[in-house]
C-alpha positions as CSV (number, residue, x, y, z in Angstrom):
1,X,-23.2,-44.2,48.0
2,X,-20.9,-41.4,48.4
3,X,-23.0,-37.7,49.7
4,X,-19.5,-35.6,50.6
5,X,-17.6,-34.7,47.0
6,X,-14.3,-33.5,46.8
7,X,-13.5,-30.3,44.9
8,X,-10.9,-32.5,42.0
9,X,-13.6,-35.4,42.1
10,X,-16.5,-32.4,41.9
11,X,-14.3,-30.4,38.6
12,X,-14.3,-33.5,36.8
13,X,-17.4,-34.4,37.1
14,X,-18.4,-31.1,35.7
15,X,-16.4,-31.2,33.2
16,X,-17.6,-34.5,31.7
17,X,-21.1,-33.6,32.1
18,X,-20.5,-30.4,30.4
19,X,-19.0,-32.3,27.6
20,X,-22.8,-34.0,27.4
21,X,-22.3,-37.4,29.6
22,X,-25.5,-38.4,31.4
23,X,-25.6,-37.5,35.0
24,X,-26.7,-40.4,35.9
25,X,-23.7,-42.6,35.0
26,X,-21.4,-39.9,36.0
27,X,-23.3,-40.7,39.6
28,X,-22.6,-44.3,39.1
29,X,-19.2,-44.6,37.9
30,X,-17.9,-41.9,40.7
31,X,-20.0,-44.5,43.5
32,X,-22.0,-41.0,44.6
33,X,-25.5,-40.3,45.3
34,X,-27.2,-38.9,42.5
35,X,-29.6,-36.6,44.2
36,X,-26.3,-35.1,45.7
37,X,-25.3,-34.9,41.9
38,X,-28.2,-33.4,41.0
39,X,-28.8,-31.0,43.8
40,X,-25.4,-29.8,43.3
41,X,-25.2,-29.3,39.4
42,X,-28.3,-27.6,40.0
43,X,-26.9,-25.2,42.8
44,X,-24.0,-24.3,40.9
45,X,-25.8,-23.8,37.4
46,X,-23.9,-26.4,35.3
47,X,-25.3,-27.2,31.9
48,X,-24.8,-30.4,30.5
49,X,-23.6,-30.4,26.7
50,X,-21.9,-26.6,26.7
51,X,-18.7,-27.8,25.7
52,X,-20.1,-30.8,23.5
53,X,-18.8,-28.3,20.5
54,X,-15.5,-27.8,21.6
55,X,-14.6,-31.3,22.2
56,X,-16.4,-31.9,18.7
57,X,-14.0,-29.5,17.1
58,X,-10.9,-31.1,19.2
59,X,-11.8,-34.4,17.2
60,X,-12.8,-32.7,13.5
61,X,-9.1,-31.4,14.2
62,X,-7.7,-34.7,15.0
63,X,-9.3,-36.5,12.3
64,X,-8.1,-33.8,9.5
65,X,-4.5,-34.5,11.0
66,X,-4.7,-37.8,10.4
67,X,-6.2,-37.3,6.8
68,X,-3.3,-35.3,5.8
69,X,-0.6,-37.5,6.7
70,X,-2.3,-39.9,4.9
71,X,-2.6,-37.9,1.4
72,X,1.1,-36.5,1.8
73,X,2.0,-40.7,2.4
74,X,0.3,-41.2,-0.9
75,X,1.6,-38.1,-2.9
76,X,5.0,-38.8,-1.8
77,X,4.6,-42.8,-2.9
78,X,3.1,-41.8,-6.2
79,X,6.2,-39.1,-6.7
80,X,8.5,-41.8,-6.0
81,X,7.1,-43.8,-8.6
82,X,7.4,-40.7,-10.8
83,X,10.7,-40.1,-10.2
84,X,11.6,-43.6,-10.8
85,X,10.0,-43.9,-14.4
86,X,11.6,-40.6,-15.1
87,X,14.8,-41.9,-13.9
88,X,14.9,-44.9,-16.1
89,X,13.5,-42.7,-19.3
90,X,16.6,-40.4,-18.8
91,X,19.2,-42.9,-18.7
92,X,17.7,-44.7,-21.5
93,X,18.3,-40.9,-23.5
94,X,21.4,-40.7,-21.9
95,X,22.5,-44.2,-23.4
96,X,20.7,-43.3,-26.1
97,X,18.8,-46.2,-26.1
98,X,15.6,-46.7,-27.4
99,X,13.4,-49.9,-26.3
100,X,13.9,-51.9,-29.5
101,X,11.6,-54.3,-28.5
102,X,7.9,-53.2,-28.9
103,X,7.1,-55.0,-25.9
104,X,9.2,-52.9,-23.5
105,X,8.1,-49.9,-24.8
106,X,4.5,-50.9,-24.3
107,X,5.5,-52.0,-21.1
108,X,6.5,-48.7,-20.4
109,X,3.6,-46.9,-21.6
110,X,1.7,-49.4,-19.4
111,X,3.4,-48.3,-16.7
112,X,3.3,-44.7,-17.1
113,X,-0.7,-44.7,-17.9
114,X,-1.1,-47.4,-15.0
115,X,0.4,-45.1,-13.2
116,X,-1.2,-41.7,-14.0
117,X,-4.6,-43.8,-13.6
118,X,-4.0,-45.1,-10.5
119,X,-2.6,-41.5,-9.0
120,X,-6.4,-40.6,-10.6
121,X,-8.1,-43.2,-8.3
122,X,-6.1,-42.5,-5.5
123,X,-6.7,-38.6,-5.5
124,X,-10.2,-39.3,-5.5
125,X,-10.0,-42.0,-2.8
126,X,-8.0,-39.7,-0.4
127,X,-9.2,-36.5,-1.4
128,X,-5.9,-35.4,-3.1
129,X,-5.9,-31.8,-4.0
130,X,-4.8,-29.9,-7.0
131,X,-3.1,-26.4,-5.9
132,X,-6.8,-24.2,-6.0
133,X,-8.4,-27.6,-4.1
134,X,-5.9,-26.5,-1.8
135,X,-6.5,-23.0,-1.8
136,X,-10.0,-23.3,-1.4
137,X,-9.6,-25.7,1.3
138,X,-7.6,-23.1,3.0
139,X,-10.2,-20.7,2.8
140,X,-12.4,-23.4,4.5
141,X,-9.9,-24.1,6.8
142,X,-9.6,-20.3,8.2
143,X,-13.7,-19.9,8.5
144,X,-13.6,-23.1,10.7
145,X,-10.7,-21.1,12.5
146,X,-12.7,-18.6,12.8
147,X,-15.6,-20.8,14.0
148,X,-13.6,-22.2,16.4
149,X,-12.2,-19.1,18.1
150,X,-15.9,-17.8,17.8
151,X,-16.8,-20.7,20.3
152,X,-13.6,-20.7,22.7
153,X,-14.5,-16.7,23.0
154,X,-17.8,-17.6,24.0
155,X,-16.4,-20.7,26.5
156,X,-14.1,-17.6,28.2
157,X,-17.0,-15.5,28.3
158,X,-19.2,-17.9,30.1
159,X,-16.4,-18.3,32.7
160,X,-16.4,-14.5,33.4
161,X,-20.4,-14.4,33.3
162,X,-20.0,-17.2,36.0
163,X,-17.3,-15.0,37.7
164,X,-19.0,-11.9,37.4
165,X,-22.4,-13.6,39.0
166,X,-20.4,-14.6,41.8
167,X,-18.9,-11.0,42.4
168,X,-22.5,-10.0,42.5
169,X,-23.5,-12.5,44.9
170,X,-20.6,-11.4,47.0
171,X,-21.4,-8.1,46.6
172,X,-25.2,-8.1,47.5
173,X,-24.8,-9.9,50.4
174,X,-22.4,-7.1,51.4
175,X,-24.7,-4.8,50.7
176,X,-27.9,-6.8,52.8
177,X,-25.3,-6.9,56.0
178,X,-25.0,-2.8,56.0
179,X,-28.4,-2.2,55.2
180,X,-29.3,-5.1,58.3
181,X,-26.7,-2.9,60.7
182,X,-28.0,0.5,59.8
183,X,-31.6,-1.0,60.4
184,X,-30.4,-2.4,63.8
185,X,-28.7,1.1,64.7
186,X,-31.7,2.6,64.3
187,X,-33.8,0.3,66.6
188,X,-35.8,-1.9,63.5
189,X,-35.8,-5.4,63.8
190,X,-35.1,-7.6,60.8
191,X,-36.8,-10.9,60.1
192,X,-34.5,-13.5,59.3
Protein backbone atom coordinates (compact mmCIF):
# COMPACT_ATOMS: atom_id res chain seq x y z
CA UNK A 1 0.00 0.00 0.00
CA UNK A 2 0.60 3.28 -1.33
CA UNK A 3 0.98 6.25 1.99
CA UNK A 4 2.44 9.27 -0.38
CA UNK A 5 -0.53 10.67 -2.92
CA UNK A 6 -0.06 12.74 -5.65
CA UNK A 7 -2.04 15.99 -6.06
CA UNK A 8 -3.98 14.53 -9.82
CA UNK A 9 -4.26 10.99 -8.08
CA UNK A 10 -5.49 13.02 -4.67
CA UNK A 11 -8.26 15.43 -7.09
CA UNK A 12 -9.69 12.45 -8.40
CA UNK A 13 -10.07 10.67 -5.74
CA UNK A 14 -12.00 13.55 -4.30
CA UNK A 15 -13.93 13.93 -6.83
CA UNK A 16 -15.27 10.40 -7.04
CA UNK A 17 -15.89 10.28 -3.44
CA UNK A 18 -17.70 13.45 -3.61
CA UNK A 19 -19.80 11.99 -6.29
CA UNK A 20 -20.78 9.23 -3.26
CA UNK A 21 -18.20 6.21 -4.06
CA UNK A 22 -17.20 4.36 -0.89
CA UNK A 23 -13.87 5.28 0.46
CA UNK A 24 -12.98 2.23 0.93
CA UNK A 25 -12.82 0.97 -2.66
CA UNK A 26 -11.52 4.22 -3.82
CA UNK A 27 -8.54 3.05 -1.30
CA UNK A 28 -8.41 -0.27 -3.03
CA UNK A 29 -8.68 0.45 -6.60
CA UNK A 30 -6.00 3.44 -6.30
CA UNK A 31 -3.50 0.44 -4.26
CA UNK A 32 -3.38 3.30 -1.22
CA UNK A 33 -3.67 2.92 2.36
CA UNK A 34 -6.95 3.69 3.59
CA UNK A 35 -6.17 5.31 6.91
CA UNK A 36 -4.02 7.70 4.61
CA UNK A 37 -7.41 8.06 2.74
CA UNK A 38 -9.15 8.60 5.62
CA UNK A 39 -6.89 10.88 7.52
CA UNK A 40 -6.63 12.95 4.59
CA UNK A 41 -10.35 13.33 3.54
CA UNK A 42 -10.82 14.12 7.01
CA UNK A 43 -7.99 16.91 7.05
CA UNK A 44 -9.15 18.54 4.16
CA UNK A 45 -13.06 18.37 4.95
CA UNK A 46 -14.30 16.39 1.94
CA UNK A 47 -17.84 15.12 2.04
CA UNK A 48 -18.78 12.20 0.41
CA UNK A 49 -22.09 12.46 -1.78
CA UNK A 50 -22.05 16.53 -2.28
CA UNK A 51 -22.05 16.30 -5.86
CA UNK A 52 -24.21 12.91 -5.98
CA UNK A 53 -27.05 15.64 -7.34
CA UNK A 54 -25.21 17.04 -9.90
CA UNK A 55 -24.05 14.04 -11.51
CA UNK A 56 -27.79 12.82 -11.02
CA UNK A 57 -28.97 15.79 -13.04
CA UNK A 58 -25.99 15.15 -15.74
CA UNK A 59 -27.76 11.68 -16.29
CA UNK A 60 -31.82 12.99 -15.90
CA UNK A 61 -30.30 15.24 -18.84
CA UNK A 62 -28.85 12.55 -20.76
CA UNK A 63 -31.63 10.28 -20.57
CA UNK A 64 -34.38 13.15 -21.64
CA UNK A 65 -31.95 13.54 -24.76
CA UNK A 66 -32.18 10.36 -25.69
CA UNK A 67 -36.05 10.28 -25.08
CA UNK A 68 -36.52 12.96 -27.49
CA UNK A 69 -34.72 11.66 -30.43
CA UNK A 70 -36.68 8.78 -29.94
CA UNK A 71 -40.23 10.58 -30.08
CA UNK A 72 -39.12 12.93 -33.00
CA UNK A 73 -37.87 9.29 -34.81
CA UNK A 74 -41.37 8.17 -34.30
CA UNK A 75 -43.37 11.42 -35.21
CA UNK A 76 -41.30 11.79 -38.16
CA UNK A 77 -42.09 7.80 -39.25
CA UNK A 78 -45.76 8.26 -38.50
CA UNK A 79 -45.71 11.72 -40.74
CA UNK A 80 -44.17 9.78 -43.45
CA UNK A 81 -46.81 7.40 -43.41
CA UNK A 82 -49.19 10.44 -43.40
CA UNK A 83 -47.84 11.99 -46.15
CA UNK A 84 -47.80 8.84 -48.09
CA UNK A 85 -51.60 7.97 -47.69
CA UNK A 86 -52.27 11.57 -48.48
CA UNK A 87 -50.13 11.31 -51.44
CA UNK A 88 -51.90 8.43 -52.87
CA UNK A 89 -55.61 10.00 -51.85
CA UNK A 90 -54.60 13.15 -54.04
CA UNK A 91 -53.54 11.46 -57.03
CA UNK A 92 -56.40 9.21 -56.89
CA UNK A 93 -58.55 12.99 -57.01
CA UNK A 94 -56.31 14.16 -59.41
CA UNK A 95 -57.06 11.09 -61.73
CA UNK A 96 -60.24 11.34 -60.61
CA UNK A 97 -60.47 8.02 -59.57
CA UNK A 98 -62.47 6.53 -57.11
CA UNK A 99 -61.61 2.84 -55.70
CA UNK A 100 -64.37 0.97 -57.53
CA UNK A 101 -63.73 -1.94 -55.79
CA UNK A 102 -65.15 -1.91 -52.18
CA UNK A 103 -62.26 -3.81 -51.08
CA UNK A 104 -59.61 -1.12 -51.85
CA UNK A 105 -61.52 1.44 -50.39
CA UNK A 106 -61.85 -0.60 -47.17
CA UNK A 107 -58.40 -1.26 -47.53
CA UNK A 108 -57.74 2.28 -47.37
CA UNK A 109 -59.82 3.11 -44.54
CA UNK A 110 -57.99 0.18 -42.80
CA UNK A 111 -55.11 1.77 -43.37
CA UNK A 112 -55.81 5.19 -42.38
CA UNK A 113 -57.68 4.03 -38.92
CA UNK A 114 -54.67 1.39 -38.56
CA UNK A 115 -52.82 4.09 -38.84
CA UNK A 116 -54.33 6.87 -36.65
CA UNK A 117 -54.54 3.92 -33.93
CA UNK A 118 -51.34 2.95 -33.95
CA UNK A 119 -49.92 6.79 -33.92
CA UNK A 120 -52.45 6.54 -30.58
CA UNK A 121 -50.45 3.64 -29.13
CA UNK A 122 -47.36 4.94 -29.99
CA UNK A 123 -47.88 8.52 -28.33
CA UNK A 124 -48.75 6.82 -25.30
CA UNK A 125 -45.76 4.37 -25.53
CA UNK A 126 -43.24 7.26 -26.06
CA UNK A 127 -44.80 9.95 -24.42
CA UNK A 128 -45.71 11.90 -27.59
CA UNK A 129 -46.98 15.29 -26.87
CA UNK A 130 -49.79 17.34 -28.24
CA UNK A 131 -48.67 21.23 -28.56
CA UNK A 132 -49.90 22.23 -24.52
CA UNK A 133 -48.16 18.61 -23.49
CA UNK A 134 -45.43 20.43 -24.86
CA UNK A 135 -45.95 23.61 -23.38
CA UNK A 136 -46.38 22.28 -20.11
CA UNK A 137 -43.43 20.20 -20.36
CA UNK A 138 -41.58 23.34 -21.03
CA UNK A 139 -42.64 24.90 -18.05
CA UNK A 140 -41.34 21.75 -16.27
CA UNK A 141 -38.40 21.87 -18.13
CA UNK A 142 -37.43 25.60 -17.00
CA UNK A 143 -38.21 24.81 -13.03
CA UNK A 144 -35.70 21.80 -13.45
CA UNK A 145 -33.46 24.59 -15.04
CA UNK A 146 -33.89 26.48 -12.40
CA UNK A 147 -33.23 23.59 -9.99
CA UNK A 148 -30.33 22.89 -11.54
CA UNK A 149 -28.68 26.27 -11.60
CA UNK A 150 -29.99 26.47 -7.92
CA UNK A 151 -27.56 23.51 -7.18
CA UNK A 152 -24.40 24.47 -9.46
CA UNK A 153 -24.78 28.03 -7.49
CA UNK A 154 -24.56 26.29 -4.35
CA UNK A 155 -21.50 23.79 -5.80
CA UNK A 156 -19.54 27.44 -6.64
CA UNK A 157 -20.47 28.67 -3.43
CA UNK A 158 -19.02 25.73 -1.51
CA UNK A 159 -15.79 26.30 -3.54
CA UNK A 160 -15.48 29.88 -2.29
CA UNK A 161 -16.64 28.82 1.40
CA UNK A 162 -13.61 26.39 1.01
CA UNK A 163 -11.50 29.35 -0.41
CA UNK A 164 -12.60 31.74 1.85
CA UNK A 165 -11.70 29.25 5.03
CA UNK A 166 -8.41 28.87 3.65
CA UNK A 167 -7.86 32.81 3.41
CA UNK A 168 -8.76 32.76 7.06
CA UNK A 169 -6.47 30.09 7.99
CA UNK A 170 -3.81 32.07 6.19
CA UNK A 171 -4.74 35.00 7.73
CA UNK A 172 -4.88 33.88 11.45
CA UNK A 173 -1.74 32.39 11.38
CA UNK A 174 -0.44 35.82 10.15
CA UNK A 175 -2.02 37.27 12.74
CA UNK A 176 -0.59 34.55 15.67
CA UNK A 177 3.17 35.31 14.21
CA UNK A 178 2.78 39.33 14.99
CA UNK A 179 1.09 38.82 18.07
CA UNK A 180 4.18 35.90 19.01
CA UNK A 181 6.89 38.85 17.81
CA UNK A 182 5.40 41.70 19.73
CA UNK A 183 5.17 39.26 22.84
CA UNK A 184 8.91 38.38 22.20
CA UNK A 185 9.79 42.17 21.88
CA UNK A 186 8.51 42.73 24.88
CA UNK A 187 10.41 39.98 26.86
CA UNK A 188 7.23 37.22 27.27
CA UNK A 189 7.88 33.92 26.42
CA UNK A 190 5.35 31.96 24.30
CA UNK A 191 4.66 28.27 24.84
CA UNK A 192 4.66 26.41 21.81
Amino acid sequence: MINKVSNAIKKEIRKRFEYGEDLKELAYEYKLSYGTLRNLSSKEKWEKGINASILYIKEVEKDIESHIAEREEIVNHYRNLHKATLAYQIELERKKQRPTNKDAETALKTRISSHRENYQFAKELYSIMSPQEEIDYKLRLARYEAYKSEVLAGEKEREVKLDADSVDLKLKKIELKTKERKAKAYGVVVDE
